[in-house]
Every structure is written in C-alpha cells, then in structure tokens.
N, C-alpha and C positions, 0 to 999 in steps of 0.2 A: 468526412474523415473517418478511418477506422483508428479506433483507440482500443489500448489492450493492458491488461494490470495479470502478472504473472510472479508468482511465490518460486524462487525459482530453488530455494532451497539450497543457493551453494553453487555459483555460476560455473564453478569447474568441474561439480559433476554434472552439472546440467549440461554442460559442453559437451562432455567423453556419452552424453546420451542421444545427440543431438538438436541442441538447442539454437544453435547457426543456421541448422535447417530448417528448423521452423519459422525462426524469425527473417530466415529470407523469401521465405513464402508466402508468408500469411498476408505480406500488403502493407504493412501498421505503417501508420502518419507519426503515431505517439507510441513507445511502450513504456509501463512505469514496470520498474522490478524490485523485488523484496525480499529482504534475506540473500545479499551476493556474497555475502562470507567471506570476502579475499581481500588483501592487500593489495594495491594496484601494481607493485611491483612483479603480484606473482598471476599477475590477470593471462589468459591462456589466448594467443595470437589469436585474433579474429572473434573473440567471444561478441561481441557488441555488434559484429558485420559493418557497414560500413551508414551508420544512423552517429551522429554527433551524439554525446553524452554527458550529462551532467551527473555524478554521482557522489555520494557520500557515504565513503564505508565505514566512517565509524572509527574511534579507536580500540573498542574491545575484539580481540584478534580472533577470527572466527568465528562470529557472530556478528549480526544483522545487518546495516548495508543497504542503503535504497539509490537506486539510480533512473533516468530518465534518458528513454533515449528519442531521437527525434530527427527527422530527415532534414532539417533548416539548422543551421546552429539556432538560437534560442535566443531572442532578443536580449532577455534582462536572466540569470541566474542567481535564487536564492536559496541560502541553507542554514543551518540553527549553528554549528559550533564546526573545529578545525577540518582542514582535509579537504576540503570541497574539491575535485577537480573534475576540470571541464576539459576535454577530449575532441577532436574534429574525426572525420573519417580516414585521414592518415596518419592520428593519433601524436600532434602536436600539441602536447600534454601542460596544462598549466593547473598549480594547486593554489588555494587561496585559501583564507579563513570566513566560515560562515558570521553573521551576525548572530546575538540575545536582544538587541537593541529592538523595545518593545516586547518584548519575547515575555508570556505571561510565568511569573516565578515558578511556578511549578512545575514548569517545565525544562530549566535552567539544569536539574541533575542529569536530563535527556539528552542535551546538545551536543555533546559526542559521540553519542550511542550509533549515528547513524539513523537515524527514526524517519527522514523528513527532509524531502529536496522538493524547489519550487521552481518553474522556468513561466515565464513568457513568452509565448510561440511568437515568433517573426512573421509567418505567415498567416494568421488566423488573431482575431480578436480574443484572445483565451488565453488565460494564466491553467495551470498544468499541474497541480501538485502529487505528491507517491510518499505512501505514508507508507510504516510498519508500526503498528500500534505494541504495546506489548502485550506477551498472553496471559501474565497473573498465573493465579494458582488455584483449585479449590480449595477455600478457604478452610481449616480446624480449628476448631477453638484450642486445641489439645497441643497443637504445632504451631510456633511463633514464628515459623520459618514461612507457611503457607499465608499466613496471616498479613505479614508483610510484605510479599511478591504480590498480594492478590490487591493491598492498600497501596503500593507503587505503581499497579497499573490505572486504580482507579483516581489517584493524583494528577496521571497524565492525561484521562479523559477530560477532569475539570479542569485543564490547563489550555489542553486542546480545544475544544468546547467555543472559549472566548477566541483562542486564536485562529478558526476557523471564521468566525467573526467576522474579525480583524484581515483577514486574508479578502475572504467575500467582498467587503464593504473597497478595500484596497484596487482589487480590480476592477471593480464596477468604476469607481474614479476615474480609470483609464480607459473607461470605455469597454471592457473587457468582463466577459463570462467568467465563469470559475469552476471547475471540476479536481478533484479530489478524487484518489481510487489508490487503493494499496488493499492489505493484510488488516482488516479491523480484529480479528481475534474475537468475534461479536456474530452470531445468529440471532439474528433480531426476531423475527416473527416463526411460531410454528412449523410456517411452510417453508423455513430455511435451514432446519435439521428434520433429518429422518425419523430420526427416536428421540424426538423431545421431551416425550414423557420420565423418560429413565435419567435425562440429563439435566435437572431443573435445577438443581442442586452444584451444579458443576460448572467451574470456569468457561467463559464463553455463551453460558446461556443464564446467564444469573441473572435474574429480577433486575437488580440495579444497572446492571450492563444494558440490556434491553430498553433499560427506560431512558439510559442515557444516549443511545441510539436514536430513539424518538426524538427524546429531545432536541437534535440536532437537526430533524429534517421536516418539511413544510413546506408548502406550493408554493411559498413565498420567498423562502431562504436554499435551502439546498433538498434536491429530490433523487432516490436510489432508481437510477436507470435501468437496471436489470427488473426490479421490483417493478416499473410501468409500465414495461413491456413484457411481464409475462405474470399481470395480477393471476390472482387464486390459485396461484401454479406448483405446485410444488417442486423446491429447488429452484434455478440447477443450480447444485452445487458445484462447491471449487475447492473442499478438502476433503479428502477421506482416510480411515487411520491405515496404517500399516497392518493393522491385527486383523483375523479372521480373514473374513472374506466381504472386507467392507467396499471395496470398490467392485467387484465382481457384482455385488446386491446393492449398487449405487445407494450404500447407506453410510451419505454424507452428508456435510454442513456448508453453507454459503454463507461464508467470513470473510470473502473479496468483494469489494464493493467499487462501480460506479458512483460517486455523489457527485452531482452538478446542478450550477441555478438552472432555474425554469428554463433559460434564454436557451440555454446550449444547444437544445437536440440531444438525441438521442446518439451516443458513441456504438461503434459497430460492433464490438465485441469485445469476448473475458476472456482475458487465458491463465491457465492456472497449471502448476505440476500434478502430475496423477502419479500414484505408483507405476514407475514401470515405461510411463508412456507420454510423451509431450498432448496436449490440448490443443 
C-alpha cells in the first residue's frame, strides 16, 4: 500500500495550486490531510478526486480540519466531537456526530477543533488515523498569552499520549495494525531540524515536546516509519518557513510523521506542502 500524510494548508488553495493533480497521480491507497480550512459547503468541485472520505473540519471557521481519504469506503469511521462527514466518490454526503465516549478529559476542549479522524480500512487489517496536533507557542514568562497556548498544547499531548493507547490496544483486538500520521508540530531528534542549535528554545523543538515524543514510541508500541528507513539521515523534511530562503537551502523541519505498530510494514511515502510547489 502506498500511504501519504499531507499539511495541505487550506484545501482551496491547495486546489487553485494543483493539488487534484497530484493526488491523482501519486497512486495513494490512503491519504491523511491537515489543516483543510473549509467548510464542506464551500469544498471546491473535485478537490478529494474521486477516493471516499471521512473528514472532520472542525467548528472553528478557517482553521484546522483533518480528513481521510481512501479508495474502499472504510469499514468502521471514527471521530472526537460534531461534523464528522463521510463522503463516497459521487459525493453522497452524510454528517454525523463524533463520540468523547472514553475519550481522555483532556482532550474533551479538542473535540470540535477538528484534530483527529479514524477509519478502518475495508480492505486491509489496519485502523488509519490523521491527527493535527496543535503548534503551542514559545513560551515567555513575561506573556500569559504564550504561556497558555504553549500549556494547551501540552495538555493535548498528555491526553493524546493515553489515547493513543487506547486506540493501539483497540485495534490489535480486532485483529488489526495501527498507524497514525498527521502534523505533530514536533521535531524530535536533531536530524529533524536543520538548525537545531538556534531552535532549542522555541516551540516545536522544546525539551519537553521531544521527550514526549519518545515517550510515545518503541519497538513494541508504535515505531516512526520515516525515521527506520532513513536512520542517521538527516531530514527529509516536511516544513520549511516562508522567510528567506528557507526552502531554496532545504533548511527545514520534519514535524509529519508516519507512526505505526511493528506489524505494519513500512508505508510508501510523505507528502507535505512546500512553498510554491506540491511534494
């Protein structure tokens, strides 16, 4: 199977760039996407092409938004809080409400944000999930404002953390693998930012983010597919800023992640937005 995790930053202007064209080429069995920013009313003819979809955009308008697409419809579909709709390739639209049921409290202020859709493939022993974590802030002691975006992202780790869990253990029950891949907002090791050195200090590569990263993963529980197949490597990354000439000097960060159990195998590939250019 080729599997693919794409930030797409806003599915209508990823559309007017191209993004049809890519996703009809590329092959993908699965793609998870992050940040589609639209309302499904005002979704742009064709954007999805013709993969069934399970998406969740969230109620905060213009902001974040994860969906799932996938050539089978999807055995079983789940999601955290309202909206959830599920989509066929001739776009026989039905909305429905996500569950909290179990759902670890901390993460209960998340459930409409949009964060977090989960399918069951029909065709494949493999539960599928597409996260968008949130990005926090660098922290100021001086600014309550940064202080507080940076401790609401790290509330939603410790939430997530168990509910990854909880998902893992859920599909194993049915016989089924487990793989996770979205926007972690997270550079975990060195060789996943360019200029680590200057960034230690700063949201996304913070000591306690990192460590809560580890903590997560284990030959046993959940292992970064990118990361085993391309140990002591530095990169590749999957963001770069808009500023200077950061992508031009591939001086970027890998904050998109494959995570899946042991079982899975290895997924065929990342796609990520680039300035400018599809992946």
């Amino acid at each position: 199977m080729r599997i693919a995790t794409f930030n797409v930053n806003g599915i209508r202007a990823a559309h007017r760039r191209g993004f049809a064209d890519w996703l009809s080429t590329r092959g993908c069995d699965v793609v998870a996407l992050q940040e589609v920013r639209c309302r499904p009313a005002d979704l742009p003819e064709g954007a999805f092409g013709d993969y069934h979809v399970a998406w969740q955009p969230g109620s905060l308008a213009g902001r974040n938004g994860v969906a799932l697409l996938t050539r089978e419809a999807p055995e079983t579909v789940r999601a955290w809080g309202p909206g959830l709709v599920t989509a066929g390739p001739g776009r026989d639209t039905s909305v429905s409400d996500g569950s909290v049921a179990g759902l670890a409290r901390t993460l209960h202020p998340f459930a409409d944000e949009g964060r977090y859709v989960e399918v069951d493939l029909a065709g494949a022993p493999l539960t599928v999930a597409a996260l968008y974590l949130p990005k926090g802030a660098t922290p100021d002691p001086t600014d309550a404002k940064s202080l507080a975006k940076q401790q609401r992202k790290m509330s939603f780790m410790t939430g997530f953390a168990r509910h990854l869990t909880t998902a893992r253990r859920a599909a194993a029950a049915k016989g089924r693998e487990f793989l996770v891949m979205g926007d972690f907002n997270i550079a975990h090791e060195n060789a996943d930012l360019k200029n680590w050195r200057s960034n230690q200090r700063n949201e996304g590569f913070l000591p306690e983010e990192r460590a809560w990263l580890t903590s997560i993963l284990s030959p046993r529980t959940l292992v970064d597919v990118v990361r085993s197949l391309h140990p002591g490597e530095d990169g590749p990354y999957s963001w770069w800023s808009w500023r200077g000439q950061a992508f031009t000097n591939d001086a970027g960060w890998r904050i998109d992640y494959h995570l899946a159990t042991p079982g899975t195998g290895p997924p065929g590939h990342l796609g990520r937005h680039r300035p400018g250019r599809l992946l």
